[in-house]
PDB file of the backbone (N, CA, C, O) and the ligand in Angstrom, with CONECT records:
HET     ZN  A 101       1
ATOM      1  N   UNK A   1      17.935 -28.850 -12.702  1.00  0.00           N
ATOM      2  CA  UNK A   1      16.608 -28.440 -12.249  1.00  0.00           C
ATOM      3  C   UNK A   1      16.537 -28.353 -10.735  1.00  0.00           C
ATOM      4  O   UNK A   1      17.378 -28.915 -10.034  1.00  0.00           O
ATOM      5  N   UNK A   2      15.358 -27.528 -10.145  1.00  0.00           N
ATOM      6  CA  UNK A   2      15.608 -27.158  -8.900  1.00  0.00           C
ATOM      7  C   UNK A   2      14.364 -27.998  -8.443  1.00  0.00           C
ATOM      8  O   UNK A   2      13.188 -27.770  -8.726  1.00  0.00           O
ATOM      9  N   UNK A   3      14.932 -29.147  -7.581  1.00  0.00           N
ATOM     10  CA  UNK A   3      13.408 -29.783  -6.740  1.00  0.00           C
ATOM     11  C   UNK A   3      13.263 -29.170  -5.284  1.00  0.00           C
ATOM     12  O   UNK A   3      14.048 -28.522  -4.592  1.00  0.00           O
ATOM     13  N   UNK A   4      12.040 -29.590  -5.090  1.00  0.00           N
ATOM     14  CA  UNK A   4      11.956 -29.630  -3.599  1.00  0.00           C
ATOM     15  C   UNK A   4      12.211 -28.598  -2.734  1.00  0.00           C
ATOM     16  O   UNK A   4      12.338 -27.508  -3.290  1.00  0.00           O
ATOM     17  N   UNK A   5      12.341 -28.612  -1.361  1.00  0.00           N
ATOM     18  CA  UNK A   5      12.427 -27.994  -0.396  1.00  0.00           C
ATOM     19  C   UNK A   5      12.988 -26.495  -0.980  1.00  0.00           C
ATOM     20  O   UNK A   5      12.229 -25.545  -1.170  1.00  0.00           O
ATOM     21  N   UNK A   6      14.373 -26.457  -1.218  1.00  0.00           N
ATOM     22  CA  UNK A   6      14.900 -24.892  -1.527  1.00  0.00           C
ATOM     23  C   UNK A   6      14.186 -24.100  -2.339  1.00  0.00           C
ATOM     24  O   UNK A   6      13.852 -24.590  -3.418  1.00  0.00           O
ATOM     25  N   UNK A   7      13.814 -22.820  -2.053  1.00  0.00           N
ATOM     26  CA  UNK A   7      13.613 -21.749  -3.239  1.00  0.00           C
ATOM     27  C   UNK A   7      11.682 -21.987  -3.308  1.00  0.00           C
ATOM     28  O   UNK A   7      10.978 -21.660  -4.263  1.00  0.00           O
ATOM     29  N   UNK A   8      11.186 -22.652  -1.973  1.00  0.00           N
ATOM     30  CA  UNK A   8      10.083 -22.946  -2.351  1.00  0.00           C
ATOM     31  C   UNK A   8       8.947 -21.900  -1.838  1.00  0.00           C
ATOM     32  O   UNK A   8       7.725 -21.801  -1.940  1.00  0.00           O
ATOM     33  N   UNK A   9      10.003 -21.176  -1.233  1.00  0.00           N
ATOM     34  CA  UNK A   9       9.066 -19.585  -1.187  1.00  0.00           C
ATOM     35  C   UNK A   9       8.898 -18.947  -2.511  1.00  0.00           C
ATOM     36  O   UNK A   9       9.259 -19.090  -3.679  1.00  0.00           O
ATOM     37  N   UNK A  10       8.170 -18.169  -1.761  1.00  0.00           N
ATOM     38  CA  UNK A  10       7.885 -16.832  -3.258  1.00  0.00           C
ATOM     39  C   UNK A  10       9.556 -16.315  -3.521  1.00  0.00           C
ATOM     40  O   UNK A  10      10.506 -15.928  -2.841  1.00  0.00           O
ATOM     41  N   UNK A  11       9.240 -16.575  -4.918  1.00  0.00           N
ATOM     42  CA  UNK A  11      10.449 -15.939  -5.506  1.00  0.00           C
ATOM     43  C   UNK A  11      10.559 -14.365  -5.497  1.00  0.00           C
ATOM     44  O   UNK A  11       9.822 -13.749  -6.267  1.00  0.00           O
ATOM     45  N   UNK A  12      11.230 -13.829  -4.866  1.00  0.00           N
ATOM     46  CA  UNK A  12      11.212 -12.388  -5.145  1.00  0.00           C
ATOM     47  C   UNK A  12      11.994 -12.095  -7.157  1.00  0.00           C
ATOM     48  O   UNK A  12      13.129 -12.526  -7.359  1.00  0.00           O
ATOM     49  N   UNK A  13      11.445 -11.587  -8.011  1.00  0.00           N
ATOM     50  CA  UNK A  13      12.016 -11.275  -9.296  1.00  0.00           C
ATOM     51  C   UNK A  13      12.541 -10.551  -9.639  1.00  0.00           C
ATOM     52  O   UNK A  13      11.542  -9.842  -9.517  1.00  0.00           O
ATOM     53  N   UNK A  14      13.569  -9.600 -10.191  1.00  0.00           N
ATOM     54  CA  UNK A  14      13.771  -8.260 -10.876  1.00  0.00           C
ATOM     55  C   UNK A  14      12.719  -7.559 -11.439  1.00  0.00           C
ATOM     56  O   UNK A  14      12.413  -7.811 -12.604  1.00  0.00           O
ATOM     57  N   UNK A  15      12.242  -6.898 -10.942  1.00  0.00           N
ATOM     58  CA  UNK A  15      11.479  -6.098 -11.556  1.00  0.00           C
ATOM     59  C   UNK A  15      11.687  -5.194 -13.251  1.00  0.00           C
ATOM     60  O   UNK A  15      10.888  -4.349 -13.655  1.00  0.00           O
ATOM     61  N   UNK A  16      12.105  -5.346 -13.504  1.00  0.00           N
ATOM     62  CA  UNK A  16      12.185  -5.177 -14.894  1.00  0.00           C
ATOM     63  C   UNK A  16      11.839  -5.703 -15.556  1.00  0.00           C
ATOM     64  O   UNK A  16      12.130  -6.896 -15.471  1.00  0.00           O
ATOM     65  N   UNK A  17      10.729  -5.154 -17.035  1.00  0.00           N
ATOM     66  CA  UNK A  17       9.991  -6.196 -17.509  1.00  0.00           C
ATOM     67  C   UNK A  17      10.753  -7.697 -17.925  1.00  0.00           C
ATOM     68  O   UNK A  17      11.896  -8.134 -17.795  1.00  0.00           O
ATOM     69  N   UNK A  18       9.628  -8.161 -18.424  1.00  0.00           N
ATOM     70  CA  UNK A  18      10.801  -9.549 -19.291  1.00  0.00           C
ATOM     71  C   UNK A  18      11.721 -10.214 -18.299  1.00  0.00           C
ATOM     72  O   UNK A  18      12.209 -11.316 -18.549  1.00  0.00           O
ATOM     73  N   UNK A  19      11.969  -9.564 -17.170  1.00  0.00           N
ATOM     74  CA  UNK A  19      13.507 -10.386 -16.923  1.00  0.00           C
ATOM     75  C   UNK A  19      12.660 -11.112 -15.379  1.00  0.00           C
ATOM     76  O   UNK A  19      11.976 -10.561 -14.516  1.00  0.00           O
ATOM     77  N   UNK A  20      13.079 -12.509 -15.549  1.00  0.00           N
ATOM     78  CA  UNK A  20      12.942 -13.252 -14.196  1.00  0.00           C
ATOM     79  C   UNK A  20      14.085 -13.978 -13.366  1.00  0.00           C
ATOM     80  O   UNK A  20      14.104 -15.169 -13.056  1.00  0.00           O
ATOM     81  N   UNK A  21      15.223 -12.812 -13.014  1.00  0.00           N
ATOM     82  CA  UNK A  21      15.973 -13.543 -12.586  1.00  0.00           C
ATOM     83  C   UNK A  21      16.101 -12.916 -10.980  1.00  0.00           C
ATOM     84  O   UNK A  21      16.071 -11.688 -10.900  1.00  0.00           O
ATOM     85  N   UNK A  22      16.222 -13.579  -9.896  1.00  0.00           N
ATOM     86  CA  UNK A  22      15.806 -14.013  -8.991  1.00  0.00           C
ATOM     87  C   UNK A  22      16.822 -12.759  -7.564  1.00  0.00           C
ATOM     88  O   UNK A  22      17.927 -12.935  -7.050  1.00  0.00           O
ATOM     89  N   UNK A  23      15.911 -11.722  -7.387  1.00  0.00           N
ATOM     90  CA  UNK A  23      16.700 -11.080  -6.395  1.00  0.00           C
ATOM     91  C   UNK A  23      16.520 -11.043  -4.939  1.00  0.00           C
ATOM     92  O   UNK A  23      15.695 -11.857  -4.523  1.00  0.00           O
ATOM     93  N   UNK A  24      17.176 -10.183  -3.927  1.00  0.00           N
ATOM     94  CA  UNK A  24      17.361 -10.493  -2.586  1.00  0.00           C
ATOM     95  C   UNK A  24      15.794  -9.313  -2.319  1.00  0.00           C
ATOM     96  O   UNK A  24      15.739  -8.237  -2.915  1.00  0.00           O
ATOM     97  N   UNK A  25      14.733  -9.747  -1.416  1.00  0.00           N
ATOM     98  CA  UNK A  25      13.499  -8.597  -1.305  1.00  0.00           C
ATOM     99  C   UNK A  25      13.827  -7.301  -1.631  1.00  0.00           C
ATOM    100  O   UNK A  25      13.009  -6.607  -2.234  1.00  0.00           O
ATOM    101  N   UNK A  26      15.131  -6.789  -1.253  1.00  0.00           N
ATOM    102  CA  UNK A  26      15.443  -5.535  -0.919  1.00  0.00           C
ATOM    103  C   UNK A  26      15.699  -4.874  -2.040  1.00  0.00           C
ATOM    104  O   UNK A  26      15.608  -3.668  -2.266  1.00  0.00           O
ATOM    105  N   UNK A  27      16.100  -5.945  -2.877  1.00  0.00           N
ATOM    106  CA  UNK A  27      16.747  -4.888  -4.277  1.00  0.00           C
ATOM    107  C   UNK A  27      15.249  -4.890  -5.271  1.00  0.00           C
ATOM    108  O   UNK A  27      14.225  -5.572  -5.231  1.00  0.00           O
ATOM    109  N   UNK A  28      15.583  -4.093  -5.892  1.00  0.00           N
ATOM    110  CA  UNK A  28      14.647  -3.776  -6.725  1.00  0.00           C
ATOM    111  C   UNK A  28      14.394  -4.293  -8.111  1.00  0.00           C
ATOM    112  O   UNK A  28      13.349  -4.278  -8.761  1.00  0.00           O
ATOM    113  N   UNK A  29      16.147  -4.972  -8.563  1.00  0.00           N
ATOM    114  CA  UNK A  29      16.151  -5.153  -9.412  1.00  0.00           C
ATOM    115  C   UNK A  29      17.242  -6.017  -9.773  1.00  0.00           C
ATOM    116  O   UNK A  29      18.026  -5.596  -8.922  1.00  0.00           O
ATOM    117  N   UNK A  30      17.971  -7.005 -10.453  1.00  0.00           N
ATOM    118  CA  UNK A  30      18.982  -7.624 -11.029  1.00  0.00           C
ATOM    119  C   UNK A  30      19.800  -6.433 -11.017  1.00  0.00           C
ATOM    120  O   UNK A  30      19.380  -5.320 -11.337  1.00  0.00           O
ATOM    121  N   UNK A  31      21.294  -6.760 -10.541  1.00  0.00           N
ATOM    122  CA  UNK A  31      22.607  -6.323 -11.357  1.00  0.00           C
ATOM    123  C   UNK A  31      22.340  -5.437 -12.323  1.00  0.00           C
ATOM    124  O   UNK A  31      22.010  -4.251 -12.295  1.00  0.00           O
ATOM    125  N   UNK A  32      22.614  -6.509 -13.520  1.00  0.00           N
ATOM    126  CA  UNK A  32      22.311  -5.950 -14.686  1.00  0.00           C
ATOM    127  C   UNK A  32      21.353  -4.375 -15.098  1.00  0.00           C
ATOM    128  O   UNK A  32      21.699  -3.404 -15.771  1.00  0.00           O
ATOM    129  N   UNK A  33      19.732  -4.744 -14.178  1.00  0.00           N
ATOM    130  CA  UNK A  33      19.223  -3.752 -14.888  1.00  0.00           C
ATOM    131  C   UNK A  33      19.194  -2.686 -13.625  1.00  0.00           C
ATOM    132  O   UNK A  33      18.577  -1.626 -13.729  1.00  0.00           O
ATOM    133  N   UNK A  34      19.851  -3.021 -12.521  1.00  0.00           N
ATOM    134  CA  UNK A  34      19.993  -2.436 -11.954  1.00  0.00           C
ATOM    135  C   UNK A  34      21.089  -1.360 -12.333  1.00  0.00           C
ATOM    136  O   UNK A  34      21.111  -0.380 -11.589  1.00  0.00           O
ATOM    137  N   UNK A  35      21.902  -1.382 -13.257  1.00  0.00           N
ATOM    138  CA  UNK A  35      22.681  -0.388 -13.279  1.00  0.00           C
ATOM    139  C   UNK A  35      22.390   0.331 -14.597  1.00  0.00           C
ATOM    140  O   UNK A  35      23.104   1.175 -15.139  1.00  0.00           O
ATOM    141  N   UNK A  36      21.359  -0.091 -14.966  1.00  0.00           N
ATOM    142  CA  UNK A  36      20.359   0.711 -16.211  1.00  0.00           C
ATOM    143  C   UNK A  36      20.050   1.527 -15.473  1.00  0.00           C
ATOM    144  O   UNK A  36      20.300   2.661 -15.881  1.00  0.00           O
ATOM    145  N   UNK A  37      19.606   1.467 -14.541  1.00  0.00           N
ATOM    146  CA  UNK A  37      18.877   3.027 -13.923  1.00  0.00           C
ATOM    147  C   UNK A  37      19.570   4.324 -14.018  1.00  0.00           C
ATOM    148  O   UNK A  37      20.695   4.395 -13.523  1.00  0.00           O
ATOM    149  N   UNK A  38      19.009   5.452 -14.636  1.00  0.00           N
ATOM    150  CA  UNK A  38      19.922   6.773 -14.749  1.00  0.00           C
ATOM    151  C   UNK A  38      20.207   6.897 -12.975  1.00  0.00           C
ATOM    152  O   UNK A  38      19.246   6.728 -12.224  1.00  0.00           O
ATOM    153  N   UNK A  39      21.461   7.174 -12.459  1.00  0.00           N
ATOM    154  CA  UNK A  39      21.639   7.685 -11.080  1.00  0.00           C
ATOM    155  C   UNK A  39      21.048   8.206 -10.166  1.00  0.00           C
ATOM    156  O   UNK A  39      20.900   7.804  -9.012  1.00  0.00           O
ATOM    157  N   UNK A  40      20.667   9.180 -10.687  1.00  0.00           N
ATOM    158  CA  UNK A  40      19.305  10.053  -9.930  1.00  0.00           C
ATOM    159  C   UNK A  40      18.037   9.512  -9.217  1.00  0.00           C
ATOM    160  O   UNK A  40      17.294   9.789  -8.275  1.00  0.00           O
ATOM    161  N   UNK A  41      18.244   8.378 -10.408  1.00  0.00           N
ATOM    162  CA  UNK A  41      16.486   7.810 -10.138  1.00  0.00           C
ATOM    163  C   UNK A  41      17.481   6.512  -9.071  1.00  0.00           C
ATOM    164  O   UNK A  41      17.031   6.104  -8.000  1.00  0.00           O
ATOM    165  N   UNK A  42      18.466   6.172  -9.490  1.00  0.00           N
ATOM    166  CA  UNK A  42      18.880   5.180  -7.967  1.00  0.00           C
ATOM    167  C   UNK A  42      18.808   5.550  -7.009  1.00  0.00           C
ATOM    168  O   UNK A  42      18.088   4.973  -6.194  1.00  0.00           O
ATOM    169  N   UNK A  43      19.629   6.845  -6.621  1.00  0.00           N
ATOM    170  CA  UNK A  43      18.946   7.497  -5.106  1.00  0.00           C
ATOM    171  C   UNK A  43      18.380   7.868  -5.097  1.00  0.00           C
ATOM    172  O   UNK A  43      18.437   8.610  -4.116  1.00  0.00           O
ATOM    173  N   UNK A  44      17.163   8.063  -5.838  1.00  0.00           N
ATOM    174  CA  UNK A  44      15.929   8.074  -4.953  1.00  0.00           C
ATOM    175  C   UNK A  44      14.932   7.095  -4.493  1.00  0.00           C
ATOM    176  O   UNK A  44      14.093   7.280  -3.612  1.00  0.00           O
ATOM    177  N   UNK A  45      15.186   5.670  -5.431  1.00  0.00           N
ATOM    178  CA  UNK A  45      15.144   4.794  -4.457  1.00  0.00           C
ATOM    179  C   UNK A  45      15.719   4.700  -3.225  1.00  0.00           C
ATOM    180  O   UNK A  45      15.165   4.724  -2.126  1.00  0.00           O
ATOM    181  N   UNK A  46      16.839   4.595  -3.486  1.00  0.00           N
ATOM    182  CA  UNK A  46      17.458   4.478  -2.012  1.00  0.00           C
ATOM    183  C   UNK A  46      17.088   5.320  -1.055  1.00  0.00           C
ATOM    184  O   UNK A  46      17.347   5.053   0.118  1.00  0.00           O
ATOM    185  N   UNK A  47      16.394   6.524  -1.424  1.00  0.00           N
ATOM    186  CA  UNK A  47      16.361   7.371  -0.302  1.00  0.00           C
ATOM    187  C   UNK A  47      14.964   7.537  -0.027  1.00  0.00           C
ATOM    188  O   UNK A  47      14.487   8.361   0.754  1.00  0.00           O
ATOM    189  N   UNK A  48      14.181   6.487  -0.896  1.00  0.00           N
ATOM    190  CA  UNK A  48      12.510   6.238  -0.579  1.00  0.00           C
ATOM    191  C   UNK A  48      12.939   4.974   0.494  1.00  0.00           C
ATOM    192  O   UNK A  48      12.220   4.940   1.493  1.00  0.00           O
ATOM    193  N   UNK A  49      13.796   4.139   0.442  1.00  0.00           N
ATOM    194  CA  UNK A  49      13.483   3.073   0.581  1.00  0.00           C
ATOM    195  C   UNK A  49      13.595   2.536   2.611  1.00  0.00           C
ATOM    196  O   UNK A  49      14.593   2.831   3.268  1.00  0.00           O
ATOM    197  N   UNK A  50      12.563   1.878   3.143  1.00  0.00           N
ATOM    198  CA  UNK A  50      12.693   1.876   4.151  1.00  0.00           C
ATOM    199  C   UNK A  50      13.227   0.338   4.543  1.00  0.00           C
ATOM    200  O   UNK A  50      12.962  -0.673   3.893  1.00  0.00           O
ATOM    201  N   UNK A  51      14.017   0.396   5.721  1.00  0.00           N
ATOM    202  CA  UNK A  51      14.405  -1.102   5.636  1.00  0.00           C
ATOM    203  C   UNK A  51      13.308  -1.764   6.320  1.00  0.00           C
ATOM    204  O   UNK A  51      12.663  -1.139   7.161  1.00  0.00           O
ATOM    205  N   UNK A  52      12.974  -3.257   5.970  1.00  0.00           N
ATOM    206  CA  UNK A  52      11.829  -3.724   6.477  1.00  0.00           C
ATOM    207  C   UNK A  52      10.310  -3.382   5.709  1.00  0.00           C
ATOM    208  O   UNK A  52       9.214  -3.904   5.913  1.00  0.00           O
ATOM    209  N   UNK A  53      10.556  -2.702   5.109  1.00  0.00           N
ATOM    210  CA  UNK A  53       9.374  -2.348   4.210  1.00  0.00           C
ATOM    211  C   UNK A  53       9.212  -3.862   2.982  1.00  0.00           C
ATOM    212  O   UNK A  53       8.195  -3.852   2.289  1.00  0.00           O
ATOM    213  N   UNK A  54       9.930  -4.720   2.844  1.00  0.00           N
ATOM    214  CA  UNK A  54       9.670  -5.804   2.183  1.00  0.00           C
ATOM    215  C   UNK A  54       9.485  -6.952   3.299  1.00  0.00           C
ATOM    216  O   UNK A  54       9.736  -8.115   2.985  1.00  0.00           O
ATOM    217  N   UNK A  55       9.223  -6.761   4.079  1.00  0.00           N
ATOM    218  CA  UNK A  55       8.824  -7.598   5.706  1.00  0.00           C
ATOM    219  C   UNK A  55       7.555  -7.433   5.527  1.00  0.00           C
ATOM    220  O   UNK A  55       6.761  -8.329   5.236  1.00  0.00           O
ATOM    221  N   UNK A  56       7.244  -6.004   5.734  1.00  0.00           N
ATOM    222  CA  UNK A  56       5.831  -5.578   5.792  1.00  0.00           C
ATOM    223  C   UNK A  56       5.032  -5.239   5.156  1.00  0.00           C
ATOM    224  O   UNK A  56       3.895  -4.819   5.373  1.00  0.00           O
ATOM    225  N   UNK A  57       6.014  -5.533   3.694  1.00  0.00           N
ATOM    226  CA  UNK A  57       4.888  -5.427   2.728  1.00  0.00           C
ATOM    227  C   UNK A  57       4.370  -3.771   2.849  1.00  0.00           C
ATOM    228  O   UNK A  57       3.159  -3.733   2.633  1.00  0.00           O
ATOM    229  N   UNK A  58       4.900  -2.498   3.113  1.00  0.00           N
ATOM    230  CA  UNK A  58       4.300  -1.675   3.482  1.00  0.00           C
ATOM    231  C   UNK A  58       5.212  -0.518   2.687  1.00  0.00           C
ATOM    232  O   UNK A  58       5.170   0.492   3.391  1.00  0.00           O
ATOM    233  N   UNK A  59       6.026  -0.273   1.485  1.00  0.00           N
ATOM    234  CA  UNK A  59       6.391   0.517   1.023  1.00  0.00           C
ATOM    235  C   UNK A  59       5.800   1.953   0.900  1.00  0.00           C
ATOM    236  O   UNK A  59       4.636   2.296   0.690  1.00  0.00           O
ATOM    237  N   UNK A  60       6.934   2.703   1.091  1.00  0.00           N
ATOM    238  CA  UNK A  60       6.020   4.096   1.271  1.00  0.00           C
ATOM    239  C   UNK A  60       5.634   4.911  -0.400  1.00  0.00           C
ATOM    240  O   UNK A  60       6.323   4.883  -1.419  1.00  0.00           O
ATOM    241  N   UNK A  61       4.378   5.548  -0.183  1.00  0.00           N
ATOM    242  CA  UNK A  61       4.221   5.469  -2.273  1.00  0.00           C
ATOM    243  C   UNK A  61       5.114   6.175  -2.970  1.00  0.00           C
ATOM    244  O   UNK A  61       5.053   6.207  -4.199  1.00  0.00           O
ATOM    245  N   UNK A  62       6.419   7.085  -2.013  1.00  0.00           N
ATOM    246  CA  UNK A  62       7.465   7.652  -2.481  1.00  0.00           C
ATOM    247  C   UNK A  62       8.050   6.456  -2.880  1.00  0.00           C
ATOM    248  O   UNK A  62       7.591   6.114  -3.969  1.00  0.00           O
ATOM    249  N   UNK A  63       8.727   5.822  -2.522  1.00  0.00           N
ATOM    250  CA  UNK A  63       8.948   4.288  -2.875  1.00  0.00           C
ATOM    251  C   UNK A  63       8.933   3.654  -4.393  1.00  0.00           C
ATOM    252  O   UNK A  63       9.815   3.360  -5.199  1.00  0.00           O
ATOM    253  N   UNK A  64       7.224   3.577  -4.386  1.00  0.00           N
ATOM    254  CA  UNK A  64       6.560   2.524  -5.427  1.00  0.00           C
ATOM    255  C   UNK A  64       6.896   3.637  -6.395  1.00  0.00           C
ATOM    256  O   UNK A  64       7.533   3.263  -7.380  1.00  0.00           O
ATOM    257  N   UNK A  65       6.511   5.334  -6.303  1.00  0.00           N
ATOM    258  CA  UNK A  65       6.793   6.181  -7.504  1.00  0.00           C
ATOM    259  C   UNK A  65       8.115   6.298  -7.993  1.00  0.00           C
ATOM    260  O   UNK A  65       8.393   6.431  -9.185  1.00  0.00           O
ATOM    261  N   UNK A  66       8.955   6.246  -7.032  1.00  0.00           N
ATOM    262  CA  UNK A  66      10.476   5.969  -7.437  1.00  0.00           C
ATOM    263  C   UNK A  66      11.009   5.016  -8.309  1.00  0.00           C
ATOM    264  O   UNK A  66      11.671   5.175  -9.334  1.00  0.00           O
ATOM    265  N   UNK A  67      10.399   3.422  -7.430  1.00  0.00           N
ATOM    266  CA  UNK A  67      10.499   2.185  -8.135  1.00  0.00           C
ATOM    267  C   UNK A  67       9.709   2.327  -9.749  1.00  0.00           C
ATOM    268  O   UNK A  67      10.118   1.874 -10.818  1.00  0.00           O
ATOM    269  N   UNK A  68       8.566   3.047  -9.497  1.00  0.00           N
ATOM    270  CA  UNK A  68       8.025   2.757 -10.925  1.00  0.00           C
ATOM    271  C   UNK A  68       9.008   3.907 -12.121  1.00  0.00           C
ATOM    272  O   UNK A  68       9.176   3.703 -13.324  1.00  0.00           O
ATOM    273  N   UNK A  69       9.358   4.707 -11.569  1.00  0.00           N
ATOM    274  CA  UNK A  69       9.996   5.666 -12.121  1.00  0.00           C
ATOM    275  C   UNK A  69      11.531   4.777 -12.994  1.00  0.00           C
ATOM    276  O   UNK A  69      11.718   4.491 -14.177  1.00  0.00           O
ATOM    277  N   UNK A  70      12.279   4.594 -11.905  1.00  0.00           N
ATOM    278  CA  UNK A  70      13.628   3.109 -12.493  1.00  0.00           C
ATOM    279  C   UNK A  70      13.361   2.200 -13.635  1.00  0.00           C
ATOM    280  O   UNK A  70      13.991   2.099 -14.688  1.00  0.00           O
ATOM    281  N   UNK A  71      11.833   1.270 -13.051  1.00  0.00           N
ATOM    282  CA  UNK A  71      11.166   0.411 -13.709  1.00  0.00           C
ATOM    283  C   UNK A  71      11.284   0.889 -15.692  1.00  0.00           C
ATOM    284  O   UNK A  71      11.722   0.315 -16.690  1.00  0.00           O
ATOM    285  N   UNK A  72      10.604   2.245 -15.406  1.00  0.00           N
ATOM    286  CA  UNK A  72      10.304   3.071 -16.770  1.00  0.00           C
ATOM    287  C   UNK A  72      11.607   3.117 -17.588  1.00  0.00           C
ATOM    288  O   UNK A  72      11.705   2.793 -18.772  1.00  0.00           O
ATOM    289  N   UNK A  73      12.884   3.696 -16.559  1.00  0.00           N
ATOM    290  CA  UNK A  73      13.734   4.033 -17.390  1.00  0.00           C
ATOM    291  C   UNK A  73      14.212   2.962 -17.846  1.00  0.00           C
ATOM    292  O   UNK A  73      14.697   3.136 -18.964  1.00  0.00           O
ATOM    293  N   UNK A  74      14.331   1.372 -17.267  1.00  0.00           N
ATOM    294  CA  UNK A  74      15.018   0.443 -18.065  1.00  0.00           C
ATOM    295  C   UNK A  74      14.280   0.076 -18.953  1.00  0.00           C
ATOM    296  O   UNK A  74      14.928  -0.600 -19.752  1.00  0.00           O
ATOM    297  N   UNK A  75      13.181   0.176 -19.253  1.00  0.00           N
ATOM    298  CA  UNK A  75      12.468  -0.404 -20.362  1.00  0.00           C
ATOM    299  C   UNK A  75      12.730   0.437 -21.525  1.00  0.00           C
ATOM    300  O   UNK A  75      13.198   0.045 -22.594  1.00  0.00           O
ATOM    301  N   UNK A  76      12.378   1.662 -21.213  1.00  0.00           N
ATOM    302  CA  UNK A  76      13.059   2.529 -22.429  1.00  0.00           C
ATOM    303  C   UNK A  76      14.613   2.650 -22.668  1.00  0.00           C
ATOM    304  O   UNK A  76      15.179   3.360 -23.500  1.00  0.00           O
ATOM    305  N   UNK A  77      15.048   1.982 -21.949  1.00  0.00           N
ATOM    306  CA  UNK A  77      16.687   1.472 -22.654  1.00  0.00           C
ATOM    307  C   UNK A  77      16.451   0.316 -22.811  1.00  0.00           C
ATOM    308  O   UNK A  77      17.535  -0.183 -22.509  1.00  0.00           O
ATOM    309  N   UNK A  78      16.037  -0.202 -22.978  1.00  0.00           N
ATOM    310  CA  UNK A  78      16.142  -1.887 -23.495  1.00  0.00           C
ATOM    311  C   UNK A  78      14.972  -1.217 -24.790  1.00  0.00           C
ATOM    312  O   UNK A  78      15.476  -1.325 -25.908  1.00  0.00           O
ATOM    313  N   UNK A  79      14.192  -0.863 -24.798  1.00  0.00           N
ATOM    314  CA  UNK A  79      13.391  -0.480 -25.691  1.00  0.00           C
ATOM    315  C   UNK A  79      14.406   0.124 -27.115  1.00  0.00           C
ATOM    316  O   UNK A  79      14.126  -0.062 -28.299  1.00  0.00           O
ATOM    317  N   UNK A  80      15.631   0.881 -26.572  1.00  0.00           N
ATOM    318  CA  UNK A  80      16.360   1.489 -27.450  1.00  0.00           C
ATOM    319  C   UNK A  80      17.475   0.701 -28.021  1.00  0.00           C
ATOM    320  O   UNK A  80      18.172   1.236 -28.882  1.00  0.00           O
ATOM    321  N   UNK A  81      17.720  -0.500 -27.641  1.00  0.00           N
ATOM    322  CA  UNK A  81      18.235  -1.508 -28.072  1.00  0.00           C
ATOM    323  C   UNK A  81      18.214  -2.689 -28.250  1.00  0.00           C
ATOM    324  O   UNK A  81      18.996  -3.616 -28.035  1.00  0.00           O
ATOM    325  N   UNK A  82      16.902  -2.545 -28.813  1.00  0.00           N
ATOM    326  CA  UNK A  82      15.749  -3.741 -29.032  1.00  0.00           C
ATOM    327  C   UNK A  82      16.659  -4.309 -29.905  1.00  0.00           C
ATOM    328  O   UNK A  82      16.291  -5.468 -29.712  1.00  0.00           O
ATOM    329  N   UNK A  83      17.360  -4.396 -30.537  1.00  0.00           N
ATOM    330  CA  UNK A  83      18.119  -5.430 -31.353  1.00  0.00           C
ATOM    331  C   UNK A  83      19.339  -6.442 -31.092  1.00  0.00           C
ATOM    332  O   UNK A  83      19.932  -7.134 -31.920  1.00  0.00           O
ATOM    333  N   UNK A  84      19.531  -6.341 -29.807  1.00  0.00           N
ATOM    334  CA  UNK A  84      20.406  -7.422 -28.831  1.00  0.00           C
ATOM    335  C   UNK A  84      19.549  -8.093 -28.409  1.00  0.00           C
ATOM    336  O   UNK A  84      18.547  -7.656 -27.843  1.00  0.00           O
ATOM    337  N   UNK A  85      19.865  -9.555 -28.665  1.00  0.00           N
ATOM    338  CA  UNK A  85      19.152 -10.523 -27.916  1.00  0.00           C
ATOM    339  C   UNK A  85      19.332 -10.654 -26.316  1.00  0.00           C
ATOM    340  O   UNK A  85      20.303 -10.152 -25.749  1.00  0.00           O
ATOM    341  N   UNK A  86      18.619 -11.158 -25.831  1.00  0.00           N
ATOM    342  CA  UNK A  86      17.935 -11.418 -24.574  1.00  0.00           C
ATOM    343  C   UNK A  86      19.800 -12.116 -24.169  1.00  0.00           C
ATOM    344  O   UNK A  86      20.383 -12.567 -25.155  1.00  0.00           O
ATOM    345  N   UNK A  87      20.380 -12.147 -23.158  1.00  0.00           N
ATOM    346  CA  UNK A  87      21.202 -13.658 -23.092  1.00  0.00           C
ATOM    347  C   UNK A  87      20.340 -14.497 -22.011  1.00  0.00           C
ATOM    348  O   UNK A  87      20.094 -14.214 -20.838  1.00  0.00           O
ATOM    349  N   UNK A  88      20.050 -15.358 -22.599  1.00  0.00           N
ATOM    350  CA  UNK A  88      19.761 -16.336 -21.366  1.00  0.00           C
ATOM    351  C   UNK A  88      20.357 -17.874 -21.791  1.00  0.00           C
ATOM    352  O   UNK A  88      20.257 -18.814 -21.003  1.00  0.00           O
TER     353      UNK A  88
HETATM  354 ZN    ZN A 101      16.646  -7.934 -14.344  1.00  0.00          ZN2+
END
């Protein structure tokens, strides 16, 4: 278990539903569902994405439409193989 002092900021999460495992501001998403994303929709995150924009809290809405765009596609792949359990 994790006490005290470390990790006692805001956790940044993977954005992908269901999943709370613990990423760097910048990424958008875990490993894992990070490489769920069809390609296309990765660079265009990447090519929404401004550095410092998780400083400032100030993402541009090319960005958030991108991010929500990724967001979509992993759910509808996990949606399509709803019959593998979770590993945790
Ligand atoms: Zn994840």
């Amino acid at each position: 278990m994790e006490s005290t002092t470390r990790a006692r900021r805001v956790a940044h999460l993977c954005h992908a539903k269901r999943c709370d495992v613990r990423v760097p501001p910048k990424m958008l998403m875990c490993r894992k569902h990070w490489y769920m994303v069809p390609p296309d929709l990765r660079a265009a995150v990447w090519a929404t994405y401004r550095p410092g924009q998780e400083i400032d809290k100030d993402p541009s809405a090319e960005y958030l439409a991108a991010a929500l765009d990724a967001i979509d596609a992993v759910a509808e792949r996990e949606r399509q193989r709803e019959g593998q359990r979770e590993d945790h």
